[in-house]
N, C-alpha and C positions, 0 to 999 in steps of 0.2 A: 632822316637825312642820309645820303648814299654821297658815301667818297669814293672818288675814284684813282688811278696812280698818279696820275698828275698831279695831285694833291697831298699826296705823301711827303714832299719835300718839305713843303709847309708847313705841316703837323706837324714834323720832327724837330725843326726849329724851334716851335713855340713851345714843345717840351721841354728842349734843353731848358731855354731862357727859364720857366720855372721850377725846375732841377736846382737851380743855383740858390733860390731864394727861400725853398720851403723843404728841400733834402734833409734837413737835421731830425731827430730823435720825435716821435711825436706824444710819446709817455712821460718824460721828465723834463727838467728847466736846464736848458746848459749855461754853467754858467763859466767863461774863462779869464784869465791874469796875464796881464800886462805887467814885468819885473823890468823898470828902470833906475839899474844902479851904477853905471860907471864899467869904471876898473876895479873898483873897491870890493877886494873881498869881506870885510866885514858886516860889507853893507849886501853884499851880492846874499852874504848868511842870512843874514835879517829877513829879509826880504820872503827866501826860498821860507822861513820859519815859520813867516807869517803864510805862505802858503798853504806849509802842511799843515796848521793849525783851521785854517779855514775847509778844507776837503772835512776834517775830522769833525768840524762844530755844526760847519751848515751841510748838512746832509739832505734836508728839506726845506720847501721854499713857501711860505703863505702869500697866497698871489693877491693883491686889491681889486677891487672891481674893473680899473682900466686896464691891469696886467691880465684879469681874466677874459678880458674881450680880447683881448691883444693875442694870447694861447687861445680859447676858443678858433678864431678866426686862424688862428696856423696851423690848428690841428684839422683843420676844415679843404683849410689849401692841399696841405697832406693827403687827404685823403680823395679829394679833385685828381688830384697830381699823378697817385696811383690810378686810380681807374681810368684814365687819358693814357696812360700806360700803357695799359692791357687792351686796350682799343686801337692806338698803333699799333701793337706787335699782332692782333689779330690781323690788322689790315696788311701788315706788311709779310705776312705769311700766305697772303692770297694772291693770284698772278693776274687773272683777267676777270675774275667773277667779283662783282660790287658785294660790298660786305655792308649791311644796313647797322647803322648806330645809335644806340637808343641815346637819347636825350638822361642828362648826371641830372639828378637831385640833390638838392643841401641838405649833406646831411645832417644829423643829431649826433655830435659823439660826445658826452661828459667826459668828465675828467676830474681827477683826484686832487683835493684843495687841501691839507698842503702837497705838494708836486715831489716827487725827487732829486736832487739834485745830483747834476754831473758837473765836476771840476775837471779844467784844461789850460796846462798853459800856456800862452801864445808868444808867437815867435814875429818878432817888427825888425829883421834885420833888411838894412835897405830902407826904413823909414824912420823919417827926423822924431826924435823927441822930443821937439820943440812944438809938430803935427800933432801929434798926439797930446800933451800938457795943457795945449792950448783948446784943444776940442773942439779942432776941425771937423766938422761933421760929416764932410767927403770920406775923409780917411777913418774916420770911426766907423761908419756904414760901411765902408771895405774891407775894418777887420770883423764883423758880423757875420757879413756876409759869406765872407771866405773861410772863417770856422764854424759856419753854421753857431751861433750864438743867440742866447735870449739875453743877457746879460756883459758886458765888458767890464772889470774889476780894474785899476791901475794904479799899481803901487810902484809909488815913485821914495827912491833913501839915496841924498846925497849927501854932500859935504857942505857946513854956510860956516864960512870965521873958524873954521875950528870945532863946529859944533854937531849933533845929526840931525838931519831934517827929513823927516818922515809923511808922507802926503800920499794919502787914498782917494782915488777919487772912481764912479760910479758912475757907468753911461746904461742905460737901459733903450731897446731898439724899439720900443714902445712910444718913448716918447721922446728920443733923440737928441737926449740933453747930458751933458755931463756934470756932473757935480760933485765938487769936493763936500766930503762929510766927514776927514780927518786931515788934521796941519796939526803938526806940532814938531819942536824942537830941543833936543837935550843935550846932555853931554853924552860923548861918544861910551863912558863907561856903565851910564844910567841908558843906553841904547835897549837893552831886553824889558824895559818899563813898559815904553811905547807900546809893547805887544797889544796885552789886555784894550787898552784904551781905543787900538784901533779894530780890534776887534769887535767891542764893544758898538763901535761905529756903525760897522757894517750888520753886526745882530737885526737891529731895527728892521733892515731890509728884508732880512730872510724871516725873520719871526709877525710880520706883518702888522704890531702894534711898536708899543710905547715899553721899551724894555731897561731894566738898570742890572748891574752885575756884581756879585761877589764874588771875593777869592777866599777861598780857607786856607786857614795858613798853621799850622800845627801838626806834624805826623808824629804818630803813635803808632805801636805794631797791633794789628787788628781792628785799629778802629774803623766804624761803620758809623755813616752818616744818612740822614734822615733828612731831605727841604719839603716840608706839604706830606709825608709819609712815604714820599717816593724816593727810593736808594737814589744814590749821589755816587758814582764812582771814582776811588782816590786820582786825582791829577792836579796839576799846577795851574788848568788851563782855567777862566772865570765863566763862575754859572750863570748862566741871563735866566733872569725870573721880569716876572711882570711886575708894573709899578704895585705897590700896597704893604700890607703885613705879610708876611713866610714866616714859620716856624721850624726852627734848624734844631734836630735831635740827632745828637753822636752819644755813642756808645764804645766803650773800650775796656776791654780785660785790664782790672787790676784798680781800675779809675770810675769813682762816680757818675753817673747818667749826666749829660750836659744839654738842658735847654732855653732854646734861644728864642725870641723874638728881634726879627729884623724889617726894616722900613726900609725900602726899594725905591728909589727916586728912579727917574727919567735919566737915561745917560752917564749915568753915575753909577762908578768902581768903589763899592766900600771892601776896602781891606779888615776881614774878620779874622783875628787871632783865636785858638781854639784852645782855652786855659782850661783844663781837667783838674781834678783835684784826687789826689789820690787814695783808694780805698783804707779804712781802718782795716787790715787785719788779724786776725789771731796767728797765735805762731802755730807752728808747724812740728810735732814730735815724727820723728825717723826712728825706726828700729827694724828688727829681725830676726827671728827665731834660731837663725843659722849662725847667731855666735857676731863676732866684729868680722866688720867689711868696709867696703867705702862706696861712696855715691859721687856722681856729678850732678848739680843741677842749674841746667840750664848753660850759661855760658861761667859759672863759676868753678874753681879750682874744687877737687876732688877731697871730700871731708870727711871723717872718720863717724862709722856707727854704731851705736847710736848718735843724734844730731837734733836740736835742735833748733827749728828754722826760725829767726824770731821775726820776720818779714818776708811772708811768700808773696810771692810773684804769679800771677795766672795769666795767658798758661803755661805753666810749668813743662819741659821738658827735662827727662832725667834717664840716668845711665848707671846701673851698676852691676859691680863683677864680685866674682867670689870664686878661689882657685877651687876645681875640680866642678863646678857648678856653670849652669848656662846664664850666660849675663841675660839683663832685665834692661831694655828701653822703653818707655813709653813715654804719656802725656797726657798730661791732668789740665780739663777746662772748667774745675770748679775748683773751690777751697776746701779742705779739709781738715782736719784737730791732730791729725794722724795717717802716718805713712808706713806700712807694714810692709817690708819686704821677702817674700817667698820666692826662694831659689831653688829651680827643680833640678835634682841631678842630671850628669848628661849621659849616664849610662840608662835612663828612664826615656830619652826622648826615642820618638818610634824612628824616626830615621835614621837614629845610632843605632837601636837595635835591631833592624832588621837586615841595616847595610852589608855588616860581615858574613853571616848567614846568608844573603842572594847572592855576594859574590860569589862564597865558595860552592851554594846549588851552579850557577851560571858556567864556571871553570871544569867542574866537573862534569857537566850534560856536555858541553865541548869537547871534553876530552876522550867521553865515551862515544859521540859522531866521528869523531878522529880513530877511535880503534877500531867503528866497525867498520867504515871506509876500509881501513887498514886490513881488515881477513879476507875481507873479498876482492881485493884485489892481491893478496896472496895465493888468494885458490885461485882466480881467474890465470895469475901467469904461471901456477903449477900443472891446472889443465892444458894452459897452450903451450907452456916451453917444455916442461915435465911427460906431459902425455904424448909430445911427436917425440920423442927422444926414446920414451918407454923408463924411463929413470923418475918417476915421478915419487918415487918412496923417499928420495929425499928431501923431497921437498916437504914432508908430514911433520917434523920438528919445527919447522917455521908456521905453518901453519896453526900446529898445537897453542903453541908458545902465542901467537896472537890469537886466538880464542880464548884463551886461558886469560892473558892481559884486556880481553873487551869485558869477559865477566865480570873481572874483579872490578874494572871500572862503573859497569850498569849499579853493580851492587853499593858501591861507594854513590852513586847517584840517586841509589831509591832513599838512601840513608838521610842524605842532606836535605833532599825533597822533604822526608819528614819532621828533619830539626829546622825548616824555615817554615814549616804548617805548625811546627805547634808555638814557633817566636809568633806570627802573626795572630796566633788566637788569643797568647798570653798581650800581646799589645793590645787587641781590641777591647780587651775587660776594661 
C-alpha cells in the first residue's frame, strides 16, 4: 500500500484517537482509587490508610480468563499502536518520494500471570459523587480512560446518624460493571476495624480465588513466625491464605515453640491470639576472676558480683565494668549454667599501647622536617644577604646552632622510631 501526503492528515488523527485508549503501561495491571470523603478529616485518614495499605498488600494481580483476554487484547492494541507510530513518523519525514508500508501482523506477546501491579490515586474534582456511587458508566469510562486504568477502586467513609459508613466498591473496564464488595457500618471509635474486612474484600480480586484472612495478634521481641513454612513478616496488616488447613509455627527467645493448626473459611477475619508459654529455665551463676564488680543485664538495674540469676532471659544483653579495666558488652543467644567474666587490662589493649609511642614518633619526625627546613634556609640567606655584604662570618653562629639543633632532633627521631618497632612487635606476640 503506498501513502501519499494527502493522507498524512488522516493517519495522524486516527493515531491520536488510539493514543487515548491503549497509551497505559503494557507490563503491569494499573490499578487506581477513587477517595470520597467529605470534609471529614478522620474519615479523609481512613480512607488515605486504606490506601496505603492496598499499594503494600496487592502488589500482584491474578487475572481470570475474561481479564486475560481483556490484557491480551490491550497489550495487542499496544503494540498496533506503536508500530502505526513508527510508520507515520517514517512517512512524515519524507517530502515528495512514496514511502511503501508493509501490512502489521497480530502479534503473539505473552504475558506474566500473576501481573504487577501499579497503584494511583485519582483526582474527580469537578465531578458529582453522586456520578460516580451510582455507576454511571459514562463517567466511569472517562475516569479509565483518562488515567489510563485496568481497574477503578472507590472508596467511599462518610457520616450515617452518628455512625461511620464505609463502602468499596470495584469497576473493572473489562466488564464495565461496578460493584460493591464492602458496606459496612460502626462506631466512629471502632472506625480502624473496618480496615482488615475491607481489605479482606478486595483480596479476592487481586489473589484470583476464594481467600479468608488472619490477624496475629501477640508481639514478643524476636519472635519469628512460620504459615506453610513460609516466613510471615511482623505487621498488624491480615494474612490472606487460601480456603483449607495452614499450619502457623512461631518461635521466640525465651518461650516454647507454638504450633498451630488453622481452618480458613471464604471471607472470613479469624482474629488469632498468639499465647507462648514460657521457657523453664535454669538459673544463671555470674562470677569473675578479677575480685567484686557489677553487671547490667539487660534492661535491669546494676547487681553486684558474684550474682545469681535465678530466671534468665535469652537474649540476653549485658554490660560490665571494673575500675582500671576495659568494660565488657555483649550478648548471649543461648542459655548457660554460667557466666565468667574476664576483664582485660587497658594498658594491654593494642591501641592504648601503641597510641603514645606514634604520637611521640609523629611529633618528633615533624619537628626534625622543621629543623631541617630551618638550616637551609639559614644558609641560603647567609649566602645571599652575608655574601653581597662580605660579612658572612656572622652569620656561622646561627648557622652552627641550627645544625647542631636538626641533629639532635634526627637522633631523638631514630630513637622513637625504634621504641614504636619494638611496642609493635611486643603487641603482635
Amino acid at each position: 500500500m503506498v501513502f501519499r501526503n494527502r493522507r498524512r492528515t488522516v493517519l495522524c488523527l486516527c493515531l491520536l484517537f488510539l493514543e487515548v485508549s491503549v497509551a497505559w503501561s503494557s507490563n503491569a495491571w494499573q490499578a487506581g482509587m477513587v477517595v470520597l470523603v467529605g470534609d471529614s478529616e478522620s474519615h479523609r485518614t481512613i480512607s488515605q490508610e486504606f490506601l496505603r495499605r492496598c499499594t503494600q498488600l496487592f502488589t500482584t494481580r491474578r487475572l481470570s480468563q475474561s481479564e486475560g483476554n481483556y490484557f491480551q487484547d490491550r497489550i495487542e492494541q499496544a503494540y498496533v499502536l506503536q508500530k502505526q507510530t513508527e510508520q507515520h513518523e517514517a512517512i512524515t519525514r519524507q517530502e515528495d518520494d512514496p514511502v511503501e508500508i508493509e501490512p502489521l501482523e497480530k502479534p503473539d506477546l505473552p504475558y506474566a500471570n500473576p501481573l504487577p501491579v501499579i497503584w494511583s490515586s485519582i483526582d474527580v474534582d469537578g465531578i458529582p459523587e453522586s456520578a460516580i456511587t451510582e455507576g454511571r458508566s459514562g463517567i466511569l469510562e472517562y475516569l479509565t480512560l483518562k488515567n489510563n486504568l485496568d481497574q477503578l477502586v472507590v472508596c467511599s467513609v462518610t457520616s450515617l446518624e452518628g455512625f461511620t459508613h464505609m463502602v468499596v466498591r470495584d469497576y473493572h473496564t473489562d466488564t464495565m460493571v461496578l460493584e460493591n464488595i464492602f458496606d459496612r457500618i460502626t462506631l466512629p471509635q471502632d472506625s480502624d476495624s473496618m480496615l482488615p474486612l475491607a481489605l479482606l474484600a478486595l483480596a479476592t480480586e487481586f489473589k484470583g480465588m476464594e481467600v479468608g484472612a488472619v490477624s496475629l495478634q501477640g508481639m514478643l521481641p524476636g519472635k519469628k513466625t512460620y504459615i506453610d513454612d513460609d516466613p510471615i513478616p511482623v505487621t498488624n496488616d491480615p494474612v490472606f491464605l487460601s480456603v483449607g488447613t495452614h499450619r502457623i509455627h512461631v518461635v521466640a527467645y525465651g518461650y516454647e515453640n507454638l504450633d498451630i493448626q488453622v481452618e480458613i473459611e471464604s471471607d472470613v477475619l479469624k482474629q488469632l491470639p498468639l499465647s507462648m508459654v514460657k521457657e523453664e529455665t535454669p538459673p544463671m551463676l555470674i562470677t569473675s576472676p578479677f575480685g567484686n564488680t557489677q553487671i547490667t543485664l539487660s534492661t535491669q538495674s546494676p547487681v553486684d558480683v558474684p550474682f545469681k540469676w535465678e530466671h534468665q532471659q535469652i537474649p540476653l544483653i549485658y554490660h560490665a565494668e571494673k575500675t582500671g579495666f576495659l568494660p565488657i558488652a555483649n550478648q548471649m543467644d543461648s542459655q548457660s549454667e554460667e557466666l565468667v567474666l574476664e576483664f582485660s587490662p587497658a594498658w594491654m589493649t593494642t591501641g592504648l599501647t601503641l597510641n603514645r609511642p606514634k604520637d611521640l614518633l609523629y611529633g618528633s619526625l615533624g619537628r626534625s622536617i622543621l629543623m631541617v627546613g630551618m638550616t637551609f634556609l639559614m644558609e641560603t640567606l647567609a649566602q645571599s644577604i652575608g655574601g653581597s655584604s662580605g660579612n658572612d662570618v656572622a652569620w656561622q653562629p646561627v648557622i652552627l646552632f641550627s645544625q647542631a639543633a636538626t641533629g639532635v632532633s634526627l637522633v631523638d627521631t631514630i630513637l622513637r622510631l625504634f621504641a614504636y618497632y619494638e611496642k609493635t612487635q611486643y603487641s603482635s606476640r
